[in-house]
N, C-alpha and C positions, 0 to 999 in steps of 0.2 A: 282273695278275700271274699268272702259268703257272707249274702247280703240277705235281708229279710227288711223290704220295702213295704208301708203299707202309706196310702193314700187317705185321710178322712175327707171328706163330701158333704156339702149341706144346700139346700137352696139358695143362690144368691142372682137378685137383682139383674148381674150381665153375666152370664155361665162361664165360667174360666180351666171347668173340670178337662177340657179336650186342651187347651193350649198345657196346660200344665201337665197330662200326660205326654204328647210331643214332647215340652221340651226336657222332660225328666227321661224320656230317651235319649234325646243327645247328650242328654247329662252322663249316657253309661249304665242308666237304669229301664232296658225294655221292661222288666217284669214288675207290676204292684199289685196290690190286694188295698181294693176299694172298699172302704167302709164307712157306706153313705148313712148318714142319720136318717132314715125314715124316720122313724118313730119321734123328732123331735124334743128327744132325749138331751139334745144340750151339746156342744163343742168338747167339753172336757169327759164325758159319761161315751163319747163316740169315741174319742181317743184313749182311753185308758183298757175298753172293751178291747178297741183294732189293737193296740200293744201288746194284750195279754192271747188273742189268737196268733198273731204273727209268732212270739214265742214257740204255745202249743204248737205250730206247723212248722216250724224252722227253729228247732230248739239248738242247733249245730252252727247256728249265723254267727259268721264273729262282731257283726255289726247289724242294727236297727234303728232302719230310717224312717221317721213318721214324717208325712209330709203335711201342710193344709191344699186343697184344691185350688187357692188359687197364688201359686208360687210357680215363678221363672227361676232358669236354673244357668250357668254358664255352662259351656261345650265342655265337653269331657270333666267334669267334676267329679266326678268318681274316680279318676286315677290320681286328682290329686290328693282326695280325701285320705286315699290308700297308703299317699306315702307320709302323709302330714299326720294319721290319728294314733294312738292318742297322746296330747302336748303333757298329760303329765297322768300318773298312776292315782288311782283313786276318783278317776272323772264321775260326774252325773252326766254330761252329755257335753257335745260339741253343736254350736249352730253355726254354720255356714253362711244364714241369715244376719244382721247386724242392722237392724235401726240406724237411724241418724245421730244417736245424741251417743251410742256406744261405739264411734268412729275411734279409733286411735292413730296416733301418727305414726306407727312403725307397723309394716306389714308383718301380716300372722294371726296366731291364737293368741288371745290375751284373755286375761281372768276378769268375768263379772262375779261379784259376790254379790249378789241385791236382794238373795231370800224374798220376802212377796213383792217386793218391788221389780222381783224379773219381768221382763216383755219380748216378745216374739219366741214364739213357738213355732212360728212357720217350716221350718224344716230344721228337724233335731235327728244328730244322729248319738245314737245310746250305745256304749258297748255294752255286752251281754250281761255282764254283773249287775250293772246300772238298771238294767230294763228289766231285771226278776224282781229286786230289789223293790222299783216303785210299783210294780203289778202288786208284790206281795203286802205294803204296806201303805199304797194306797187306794188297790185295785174297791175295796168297799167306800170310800167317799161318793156318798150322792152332792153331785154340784151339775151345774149345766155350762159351767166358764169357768174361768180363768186357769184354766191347762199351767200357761206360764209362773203364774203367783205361786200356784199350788207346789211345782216342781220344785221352783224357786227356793221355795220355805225347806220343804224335804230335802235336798241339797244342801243347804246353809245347816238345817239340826241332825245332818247327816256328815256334817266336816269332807262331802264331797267338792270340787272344784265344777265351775261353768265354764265354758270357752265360749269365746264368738272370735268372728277372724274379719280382720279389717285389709284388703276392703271386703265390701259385702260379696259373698258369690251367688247368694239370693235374689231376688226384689220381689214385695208382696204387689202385685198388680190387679189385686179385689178392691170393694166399694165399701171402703170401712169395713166392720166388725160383725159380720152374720150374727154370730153368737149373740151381740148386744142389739142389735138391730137398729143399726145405725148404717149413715154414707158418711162418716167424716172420714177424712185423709189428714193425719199429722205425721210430724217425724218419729213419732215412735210406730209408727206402720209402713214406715218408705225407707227406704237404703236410700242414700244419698250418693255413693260412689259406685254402685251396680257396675262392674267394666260392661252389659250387657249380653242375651244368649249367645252371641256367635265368638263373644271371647272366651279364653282360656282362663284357668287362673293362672 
């Protein structure tokens, strides 16, 4: 499977940019394509830019992982993504990522439908259709956040599906919300069942 990995980057508070490349390699992914917001342009204006080049340069990917800089990953995630994606035809994306409050009691993919009420963006993977798709129609939104809401919404007036998968094989381990410029930490930013890096899924 042909992966086209890109990283976004922003200043934060305790820098998390090297542990989250570490462990995005033992995740199964040596290679990314960092794209740091200098310009201050905004969390969601960096992501939709880094989506639409990883495209241009990996237009044959069958899969497109956007990560944030500051995400932990389980060991070998990648082989299970491989044989798990995707849980149903017509997806907007898969997160491996899962908040607290999107727990479900049966392991696996399960469907969020929450349109602007989606959260975590932290690590989304897109099949190919899915990711020309929101470059092509939303790649002109000027906004500086809410990545998640935004997809969310285009997803839901798109009759596409969400996936998250419980438990979490993610966990966000930054200082609150860069983009918003805050430290809080609640459960819509923390995994609760993280089995942690050195498990498997």
């Amino acid at each position: 499977m042909r992966w086209a990995v890109g990283l976004t980057t922003a200043p934060r508070p305790e820098p998390t940019l090297k542990r989250t490349r570490t462990s995005l390699h033992k995740a199964g992914w040596p290679d990314c394509r960092v794209f740091d917001d200098t310009d201050a342009a905004g969390a969601w204006r960096n992501w939709i830019d880094g989506l639409e080049q990883l495209i241009r340069r990996r237009p044959r990917a069958h899969a497109y992982l956007m990560v944030q800089d500051d995400a932990v990953f389980c060991r070998g995630l990648r082989s299970y993504l491989e044989r798990t994606l995707w849980p149903a035809d017509g997806a907007a994306l898969c997160s491996p990522y899962s908040p607290t409050p999107y727990r479900q009691p049966h392991r696996g993919w399960h469907e969020e439908n929450r349109g602007w009420s989606l959260v975590g963006a932290l690590c989304w993977a897109l099949p190919p259709d899915s990711a020309r798709a929101i470059v092509a129609e939303l790649g002109g939104v000027e906004a500086k956040s809410r990545i998640d809401a935004r997809i969310g919404q285009w997803a839901r007036g798109n009759r596409r599906s969400v996936w998250y998968h419980t438990p979490s094989l993610v966990q966000h381990v930054g200082l609150g919300n860069s983009a918003l410029g805050d430290t809080c930490t609640g459960s819509l930013r923390v995994a609760a069942d993280f089995p942690g890096e050195v498990a498997e899924p």
